[in-house]
Z-matrix of the N, CA and C atoms (Angstrom, degrees):
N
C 1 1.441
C 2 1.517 1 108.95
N 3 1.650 2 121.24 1 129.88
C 4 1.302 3 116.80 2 -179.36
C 5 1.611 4 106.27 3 -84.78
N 6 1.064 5 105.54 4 164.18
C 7 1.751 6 127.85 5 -175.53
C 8 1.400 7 104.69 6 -80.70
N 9 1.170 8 130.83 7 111.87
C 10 1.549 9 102.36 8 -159.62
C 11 2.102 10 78.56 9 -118.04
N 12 1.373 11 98.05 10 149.16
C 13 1.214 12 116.17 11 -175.63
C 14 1.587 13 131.39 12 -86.51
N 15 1.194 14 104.94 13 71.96
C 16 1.675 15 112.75 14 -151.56
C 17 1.348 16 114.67 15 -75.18
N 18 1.853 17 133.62 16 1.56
C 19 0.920 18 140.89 17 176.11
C 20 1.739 19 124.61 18 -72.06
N 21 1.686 20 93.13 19 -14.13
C 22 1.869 21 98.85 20 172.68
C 23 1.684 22 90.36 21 -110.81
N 24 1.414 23 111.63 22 133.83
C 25 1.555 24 127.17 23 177.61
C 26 1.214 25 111.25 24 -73.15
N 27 1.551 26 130.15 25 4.64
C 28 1.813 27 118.68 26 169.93
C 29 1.413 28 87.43 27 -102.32
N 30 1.558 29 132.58 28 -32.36
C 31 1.726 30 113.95 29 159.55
C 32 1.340 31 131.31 30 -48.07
N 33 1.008 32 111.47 31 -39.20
C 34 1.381 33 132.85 32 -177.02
C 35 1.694 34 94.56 33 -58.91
N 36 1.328 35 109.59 34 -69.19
C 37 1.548 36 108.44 35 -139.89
C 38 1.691 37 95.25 36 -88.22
N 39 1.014 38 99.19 37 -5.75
C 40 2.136 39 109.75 38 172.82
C 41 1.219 40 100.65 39 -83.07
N 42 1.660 41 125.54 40 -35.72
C 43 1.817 42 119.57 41 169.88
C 44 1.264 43 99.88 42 -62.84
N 45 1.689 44 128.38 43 -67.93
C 46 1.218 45 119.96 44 -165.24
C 47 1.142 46 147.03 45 -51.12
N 48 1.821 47 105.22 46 -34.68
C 49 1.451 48 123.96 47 169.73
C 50 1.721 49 107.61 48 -62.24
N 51 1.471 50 120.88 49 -24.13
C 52 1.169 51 133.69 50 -165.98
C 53 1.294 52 104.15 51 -73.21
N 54 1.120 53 101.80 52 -77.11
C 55 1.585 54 110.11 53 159.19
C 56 1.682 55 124.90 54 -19.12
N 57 1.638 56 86.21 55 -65.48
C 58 1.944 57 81.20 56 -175.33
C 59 1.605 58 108.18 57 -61.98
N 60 1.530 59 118.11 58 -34.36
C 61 1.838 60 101.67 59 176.79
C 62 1.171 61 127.74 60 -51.54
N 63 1.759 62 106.70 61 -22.97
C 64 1.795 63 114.74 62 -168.95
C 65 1.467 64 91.55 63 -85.57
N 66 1.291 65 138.20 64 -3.21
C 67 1.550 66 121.81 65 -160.23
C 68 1.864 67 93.59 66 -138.23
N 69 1.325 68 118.61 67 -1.82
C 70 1.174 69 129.54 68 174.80
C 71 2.028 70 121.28 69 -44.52
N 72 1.372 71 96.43 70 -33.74
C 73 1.580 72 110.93 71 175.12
C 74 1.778 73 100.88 72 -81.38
N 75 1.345 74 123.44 73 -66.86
C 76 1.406 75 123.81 74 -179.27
C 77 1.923 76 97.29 75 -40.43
N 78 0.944 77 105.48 76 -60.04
C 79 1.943 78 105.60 77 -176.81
C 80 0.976 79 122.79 78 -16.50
N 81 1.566 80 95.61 79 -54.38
C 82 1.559 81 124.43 80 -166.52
C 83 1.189 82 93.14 81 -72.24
N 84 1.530 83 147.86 82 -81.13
C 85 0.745 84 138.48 83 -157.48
C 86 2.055 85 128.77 84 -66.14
N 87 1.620 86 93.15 85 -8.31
C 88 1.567 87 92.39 86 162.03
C 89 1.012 88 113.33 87 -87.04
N 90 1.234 89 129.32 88 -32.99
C 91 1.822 90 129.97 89 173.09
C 92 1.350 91 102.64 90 -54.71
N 93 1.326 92 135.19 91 -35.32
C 94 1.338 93 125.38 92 -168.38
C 95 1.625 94 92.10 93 -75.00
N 96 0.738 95 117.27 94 -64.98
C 97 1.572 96 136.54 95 -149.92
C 98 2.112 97 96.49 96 -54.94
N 99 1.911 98 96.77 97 -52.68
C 100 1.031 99 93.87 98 161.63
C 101 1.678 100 135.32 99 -52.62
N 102 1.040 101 90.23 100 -32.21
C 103 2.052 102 97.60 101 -168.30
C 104 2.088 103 81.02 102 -67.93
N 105 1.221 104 131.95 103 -65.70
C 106 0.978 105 151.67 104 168.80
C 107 1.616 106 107.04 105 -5.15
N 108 1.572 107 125.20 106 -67.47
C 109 0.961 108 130.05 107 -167.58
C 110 1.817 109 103.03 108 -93.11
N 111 1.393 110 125.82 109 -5.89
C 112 1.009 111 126.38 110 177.07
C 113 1.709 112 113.40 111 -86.50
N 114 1.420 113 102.08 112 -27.89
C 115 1.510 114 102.27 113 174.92
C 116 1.529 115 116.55 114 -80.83
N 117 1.766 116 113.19 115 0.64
C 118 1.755 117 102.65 116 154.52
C 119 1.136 118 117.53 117 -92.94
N 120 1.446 119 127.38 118 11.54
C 121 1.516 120 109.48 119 -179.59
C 122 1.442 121 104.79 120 -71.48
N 123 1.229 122 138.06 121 -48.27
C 124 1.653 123 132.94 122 171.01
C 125 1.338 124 114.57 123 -86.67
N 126 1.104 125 115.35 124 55.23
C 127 1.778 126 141.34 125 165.00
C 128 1.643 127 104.41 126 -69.10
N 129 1.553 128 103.22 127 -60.48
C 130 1.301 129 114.90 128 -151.92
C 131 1.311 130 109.46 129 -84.08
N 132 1.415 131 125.24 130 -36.88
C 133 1.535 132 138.51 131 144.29
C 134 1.849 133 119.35 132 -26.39
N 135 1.201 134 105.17 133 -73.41
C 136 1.389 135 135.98 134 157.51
C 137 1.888 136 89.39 135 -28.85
N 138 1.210 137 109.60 136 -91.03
C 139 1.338 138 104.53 137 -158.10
C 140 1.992 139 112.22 138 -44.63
N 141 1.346 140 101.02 139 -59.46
C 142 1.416 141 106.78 140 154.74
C 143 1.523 142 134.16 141 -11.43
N 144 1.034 143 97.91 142 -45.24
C 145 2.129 144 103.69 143 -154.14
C 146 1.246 145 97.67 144 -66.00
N 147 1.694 146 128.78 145 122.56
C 148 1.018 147 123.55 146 128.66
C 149 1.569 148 136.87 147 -64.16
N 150 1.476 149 98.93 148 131.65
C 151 2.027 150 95.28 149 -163.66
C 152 1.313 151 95.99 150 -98.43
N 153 1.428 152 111.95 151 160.41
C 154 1.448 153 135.56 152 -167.02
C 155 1.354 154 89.36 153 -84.43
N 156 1.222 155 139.58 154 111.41
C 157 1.640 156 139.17 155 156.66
C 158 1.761 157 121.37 156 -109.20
N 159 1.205 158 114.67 157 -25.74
C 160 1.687 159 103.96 158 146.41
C 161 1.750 160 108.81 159 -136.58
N 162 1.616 161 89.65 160 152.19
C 163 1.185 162 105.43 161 -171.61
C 164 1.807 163 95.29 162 -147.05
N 165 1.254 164 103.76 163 103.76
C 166 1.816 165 121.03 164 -173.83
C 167 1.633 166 111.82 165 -51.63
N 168 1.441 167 94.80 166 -14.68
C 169 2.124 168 96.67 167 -159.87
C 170 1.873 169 79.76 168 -97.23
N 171 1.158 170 133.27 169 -14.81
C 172 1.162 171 114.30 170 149.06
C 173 1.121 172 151.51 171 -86.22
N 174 1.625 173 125.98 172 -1.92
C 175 1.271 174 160.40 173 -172.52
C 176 1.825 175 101.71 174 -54.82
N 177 0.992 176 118.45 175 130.23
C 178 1.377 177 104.78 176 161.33
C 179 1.627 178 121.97 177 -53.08
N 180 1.166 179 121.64 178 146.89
C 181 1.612 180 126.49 179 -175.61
C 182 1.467 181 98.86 180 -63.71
N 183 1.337 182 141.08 181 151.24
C 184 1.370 183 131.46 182 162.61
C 185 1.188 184 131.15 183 -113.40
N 186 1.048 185 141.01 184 -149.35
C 187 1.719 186 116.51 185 -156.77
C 188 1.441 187 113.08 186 -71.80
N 189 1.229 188 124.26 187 -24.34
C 190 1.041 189 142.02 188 157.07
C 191 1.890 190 129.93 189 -66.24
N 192 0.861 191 120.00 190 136.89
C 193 1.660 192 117.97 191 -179.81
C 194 1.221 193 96.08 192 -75.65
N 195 1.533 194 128.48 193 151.06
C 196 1.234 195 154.86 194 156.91
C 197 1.806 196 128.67 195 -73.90
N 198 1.095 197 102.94 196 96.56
C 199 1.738 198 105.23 197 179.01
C 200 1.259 199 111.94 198 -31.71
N 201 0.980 200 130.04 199 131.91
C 202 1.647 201 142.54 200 171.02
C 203 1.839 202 103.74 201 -71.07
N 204 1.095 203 104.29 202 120.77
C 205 1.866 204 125.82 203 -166.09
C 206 1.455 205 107.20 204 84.58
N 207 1.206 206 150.53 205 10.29
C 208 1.540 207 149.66 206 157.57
C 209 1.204 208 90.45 207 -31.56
N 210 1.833 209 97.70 208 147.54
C 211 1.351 210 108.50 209 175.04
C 212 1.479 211 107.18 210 -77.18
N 213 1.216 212 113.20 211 158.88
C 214 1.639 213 141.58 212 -166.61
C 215 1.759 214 101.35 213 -111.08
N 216 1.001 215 139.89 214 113.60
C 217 1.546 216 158.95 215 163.25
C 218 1.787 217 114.22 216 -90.91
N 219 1.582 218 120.86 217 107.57
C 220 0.770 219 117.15 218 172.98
C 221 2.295 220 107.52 219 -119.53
N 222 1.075 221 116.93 220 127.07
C 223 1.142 222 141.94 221 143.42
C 224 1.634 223 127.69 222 -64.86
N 225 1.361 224 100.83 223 114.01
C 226 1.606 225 106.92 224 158.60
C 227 1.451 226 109.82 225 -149.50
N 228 1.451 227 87.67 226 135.23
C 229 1.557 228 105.57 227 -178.14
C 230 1.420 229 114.10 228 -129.75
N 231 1.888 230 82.35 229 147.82
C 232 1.766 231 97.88 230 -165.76
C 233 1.870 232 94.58 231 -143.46
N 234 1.218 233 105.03 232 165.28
C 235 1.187 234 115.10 233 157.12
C 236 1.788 235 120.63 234 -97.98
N 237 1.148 236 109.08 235 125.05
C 238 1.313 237 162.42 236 22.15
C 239 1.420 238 116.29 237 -102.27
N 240 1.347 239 125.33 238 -12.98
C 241 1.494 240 144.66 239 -169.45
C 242 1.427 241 106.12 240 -104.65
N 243 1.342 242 129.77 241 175.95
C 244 1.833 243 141.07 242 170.98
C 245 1.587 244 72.38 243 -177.46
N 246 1.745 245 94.93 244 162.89
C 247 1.173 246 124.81 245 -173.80
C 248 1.878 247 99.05 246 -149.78
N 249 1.301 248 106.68 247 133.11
C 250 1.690 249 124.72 248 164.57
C 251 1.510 250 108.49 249 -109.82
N 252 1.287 251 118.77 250 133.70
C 253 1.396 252 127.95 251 163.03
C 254 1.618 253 92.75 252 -140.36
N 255 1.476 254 87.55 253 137.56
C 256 1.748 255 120.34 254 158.45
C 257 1.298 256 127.30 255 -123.97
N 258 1.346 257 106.43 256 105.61
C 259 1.684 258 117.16 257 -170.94
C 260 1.611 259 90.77 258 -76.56
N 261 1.222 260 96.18 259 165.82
C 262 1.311 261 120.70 260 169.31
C 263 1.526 262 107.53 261 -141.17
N 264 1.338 263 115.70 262 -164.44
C 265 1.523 264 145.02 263 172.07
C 266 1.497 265 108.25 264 -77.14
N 267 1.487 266 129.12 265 -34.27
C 268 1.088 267 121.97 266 -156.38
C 269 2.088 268 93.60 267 -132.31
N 270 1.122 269 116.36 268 -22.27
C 271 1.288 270 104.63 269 -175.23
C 272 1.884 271 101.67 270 -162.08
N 273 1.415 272 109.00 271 177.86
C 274 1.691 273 119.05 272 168.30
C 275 1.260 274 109.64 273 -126.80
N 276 1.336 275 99.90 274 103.24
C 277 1.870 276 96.33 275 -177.56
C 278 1.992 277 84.99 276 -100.88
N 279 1.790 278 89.23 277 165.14
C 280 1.958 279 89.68 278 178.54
C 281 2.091 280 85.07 279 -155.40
N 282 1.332 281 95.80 280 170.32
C 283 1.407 282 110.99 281 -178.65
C 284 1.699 283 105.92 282 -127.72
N 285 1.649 284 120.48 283 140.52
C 286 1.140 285 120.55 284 156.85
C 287 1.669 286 108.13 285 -69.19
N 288 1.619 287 109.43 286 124.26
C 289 1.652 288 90.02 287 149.97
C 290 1.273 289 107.77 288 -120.58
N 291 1.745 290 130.91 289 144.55
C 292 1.650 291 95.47 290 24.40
C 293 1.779 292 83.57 291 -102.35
N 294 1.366 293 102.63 292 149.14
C 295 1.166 294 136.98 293 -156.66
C 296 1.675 295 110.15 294 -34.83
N 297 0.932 296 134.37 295 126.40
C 298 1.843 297 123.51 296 179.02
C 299 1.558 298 113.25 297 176.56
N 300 1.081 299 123.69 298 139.17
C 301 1.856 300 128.73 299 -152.57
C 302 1.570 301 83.31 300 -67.53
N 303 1.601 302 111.20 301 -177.78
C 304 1.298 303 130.19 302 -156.85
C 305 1.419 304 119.45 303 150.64
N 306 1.248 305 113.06 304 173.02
C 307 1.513 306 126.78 305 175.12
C 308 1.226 307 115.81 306 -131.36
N 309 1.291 308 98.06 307 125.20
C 310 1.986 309 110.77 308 -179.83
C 311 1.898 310 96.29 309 -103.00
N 312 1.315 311 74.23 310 128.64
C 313 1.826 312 91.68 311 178.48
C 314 2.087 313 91.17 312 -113.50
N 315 1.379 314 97.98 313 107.40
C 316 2.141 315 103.04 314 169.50
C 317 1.381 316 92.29 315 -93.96
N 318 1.617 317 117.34 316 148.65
C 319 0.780 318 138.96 317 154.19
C 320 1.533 319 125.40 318 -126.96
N 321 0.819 320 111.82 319 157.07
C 322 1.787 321 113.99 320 -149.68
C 323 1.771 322 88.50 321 -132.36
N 324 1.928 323 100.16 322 155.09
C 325 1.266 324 107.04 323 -164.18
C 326 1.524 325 118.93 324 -70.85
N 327 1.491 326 100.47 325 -22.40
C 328 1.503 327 129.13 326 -178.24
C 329 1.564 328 109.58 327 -66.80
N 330 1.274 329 130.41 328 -11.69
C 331 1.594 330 150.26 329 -150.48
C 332 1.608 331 122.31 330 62.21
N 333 1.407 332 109.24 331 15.80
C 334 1.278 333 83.64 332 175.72
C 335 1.355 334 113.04 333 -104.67
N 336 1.570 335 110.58 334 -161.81
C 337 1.770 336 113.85 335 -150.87
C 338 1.390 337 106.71 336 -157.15
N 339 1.325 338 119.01 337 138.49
C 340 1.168 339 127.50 338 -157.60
C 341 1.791 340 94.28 339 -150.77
N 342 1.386 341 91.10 340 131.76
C 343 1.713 342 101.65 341 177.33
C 344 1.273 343 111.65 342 -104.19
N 345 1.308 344 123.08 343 151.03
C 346 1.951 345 122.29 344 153.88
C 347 1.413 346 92.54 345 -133.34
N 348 1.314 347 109.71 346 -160.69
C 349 1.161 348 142.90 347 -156.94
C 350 1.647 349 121.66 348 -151.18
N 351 1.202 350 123.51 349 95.60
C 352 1.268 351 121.76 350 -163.60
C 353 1.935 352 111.15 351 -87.95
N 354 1.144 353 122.66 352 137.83
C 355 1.640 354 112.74 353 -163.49
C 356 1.486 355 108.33 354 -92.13
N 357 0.881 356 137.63 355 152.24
C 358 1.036 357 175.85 356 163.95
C 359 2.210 358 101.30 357 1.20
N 360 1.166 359 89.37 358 -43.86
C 361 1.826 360 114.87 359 173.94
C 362 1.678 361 97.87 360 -77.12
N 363 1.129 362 140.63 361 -12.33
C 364 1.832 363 146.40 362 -147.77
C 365 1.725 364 110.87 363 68.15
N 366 1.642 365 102.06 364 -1.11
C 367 1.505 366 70.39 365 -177.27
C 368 1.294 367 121.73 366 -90.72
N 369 2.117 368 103.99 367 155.52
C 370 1.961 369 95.65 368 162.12
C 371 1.549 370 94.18 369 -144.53
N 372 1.443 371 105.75 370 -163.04
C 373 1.422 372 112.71 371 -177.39
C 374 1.747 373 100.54 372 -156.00
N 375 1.017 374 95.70 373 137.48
C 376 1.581 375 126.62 374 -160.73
C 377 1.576 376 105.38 375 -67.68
N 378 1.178 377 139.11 376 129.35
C 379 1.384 378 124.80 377 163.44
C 380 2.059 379 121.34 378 -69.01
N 381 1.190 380 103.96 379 176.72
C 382 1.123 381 84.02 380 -168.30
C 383 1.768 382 116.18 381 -90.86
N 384 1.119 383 104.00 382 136.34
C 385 1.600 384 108.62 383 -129.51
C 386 2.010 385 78.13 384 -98.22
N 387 1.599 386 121.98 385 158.46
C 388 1.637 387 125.12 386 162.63
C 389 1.749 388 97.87 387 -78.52
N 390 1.207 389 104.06 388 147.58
C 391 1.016 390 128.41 389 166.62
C 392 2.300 391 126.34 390 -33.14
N 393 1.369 392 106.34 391 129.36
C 394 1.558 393 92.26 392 -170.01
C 395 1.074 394 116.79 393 121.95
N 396 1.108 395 138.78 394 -164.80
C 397 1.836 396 115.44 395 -142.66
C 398 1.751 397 75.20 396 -122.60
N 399 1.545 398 102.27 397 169.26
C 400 1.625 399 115.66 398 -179.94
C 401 1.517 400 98.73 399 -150.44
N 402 1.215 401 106.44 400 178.99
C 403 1.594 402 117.85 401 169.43
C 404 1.280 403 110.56 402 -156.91
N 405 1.421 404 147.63 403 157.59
C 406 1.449 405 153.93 404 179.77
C 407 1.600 406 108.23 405 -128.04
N 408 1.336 407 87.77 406 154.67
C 409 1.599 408 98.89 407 -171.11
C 410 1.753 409 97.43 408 -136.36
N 411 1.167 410 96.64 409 101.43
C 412 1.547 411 92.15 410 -177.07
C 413 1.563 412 108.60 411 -110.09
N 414 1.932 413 117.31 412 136.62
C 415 1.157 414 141.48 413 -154.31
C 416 1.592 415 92.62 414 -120.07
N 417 1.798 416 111.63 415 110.27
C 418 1.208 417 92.94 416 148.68
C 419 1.581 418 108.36 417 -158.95
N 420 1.355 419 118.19 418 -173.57
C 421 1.896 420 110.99 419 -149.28
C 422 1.624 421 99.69 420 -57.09
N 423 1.273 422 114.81 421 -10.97
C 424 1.368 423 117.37 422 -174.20
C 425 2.028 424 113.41 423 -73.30
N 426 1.247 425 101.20 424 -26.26
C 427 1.840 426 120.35 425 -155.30
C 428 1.294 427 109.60 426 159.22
N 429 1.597 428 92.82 427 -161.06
C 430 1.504 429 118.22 428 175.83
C 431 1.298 430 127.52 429 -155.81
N 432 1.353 431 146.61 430 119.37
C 433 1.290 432 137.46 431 -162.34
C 434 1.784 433 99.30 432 -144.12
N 435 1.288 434 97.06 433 156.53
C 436 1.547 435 115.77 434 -176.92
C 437 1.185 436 101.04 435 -134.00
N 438 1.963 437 98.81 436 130.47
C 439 1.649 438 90.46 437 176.27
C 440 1.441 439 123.63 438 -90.14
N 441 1.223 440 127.24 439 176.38
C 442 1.684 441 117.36 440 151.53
C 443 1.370 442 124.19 441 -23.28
N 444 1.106 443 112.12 442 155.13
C 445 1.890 444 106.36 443 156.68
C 446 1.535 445 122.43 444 -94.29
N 447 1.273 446 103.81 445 113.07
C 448 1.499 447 117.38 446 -178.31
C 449 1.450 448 122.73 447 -111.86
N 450 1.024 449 143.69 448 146.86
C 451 1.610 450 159.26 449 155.57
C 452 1.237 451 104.96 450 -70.79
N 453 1.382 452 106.01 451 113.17
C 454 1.281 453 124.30 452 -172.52
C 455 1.787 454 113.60 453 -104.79
């Protein structure tokens, strides 16, 4: 093995580049492997998410015109949990189904966080939240699911 003289920096970086070509195939294959084990860190999230599947303020209008402030009905469903909220004018009440006490953790786009308490039936009601999209993560002996982020 030669002595290689690492005190001038075009020696140096002529060993190193050298180096990385002989190890250039192994690389490759930890980056893969890496990208690999990096795409389970949001596995468990992923499995979690309840998705928004009806949302009433998108509904076609029906034969009838629609009052301006009607309540708004949003649906998300997940396995083992779904969640209903109905905004109104004056508040957002929502229900666990299938029905069972718990804790809703909202989070807001801004980072903050706001807890309730859902009763025993799933129901709770939302405080009054600043303006901008939110999402809930509701905990109960059944699981846990987080919904989309929606504008409420």
């Amino acid at each position: 093995m030669t002595r290689r003289r690492w005190d001038d920096d075009d020696c140096l970086l002529e060993d190193l580049a050298e180096a990385l070509r002989e190890t250039a195939p192994l690389a490759r294959t930890v980056a893969e492997h890496a990208e690999g084990a990096l795409s389970w860190r949001t596995i468990d999230e992923e499995l979690l998410r309840a998705i928004l599947t009806f949302d009433s303020s998108l509904e076609p209008v029906a034969e009838t015109r629609a009052e301006p402030g009607e309540n708004r009905l949003l649906v998300f469903t997940s396995a083992p949990l779904s969640m209903e909220l109905e905004v109104t004018l004056v508040e957002v009440v929502g229900q666990i189904l299938p029905p069972s006490a718990g804790e809703i953790l909202i989070e807001t786009a801004d980072g903050a966080e706001y807890r309730v308490t859902a009763d025993e039936t799933g129901f709770f009601v939302l405080p009054t939240l600043p303006a901008g999209s939110v999402r809930l993560r509701c905990d109960t002996a059944t699981g846990r699911v987080v919904t989309d982020w929606v504008r409420l």
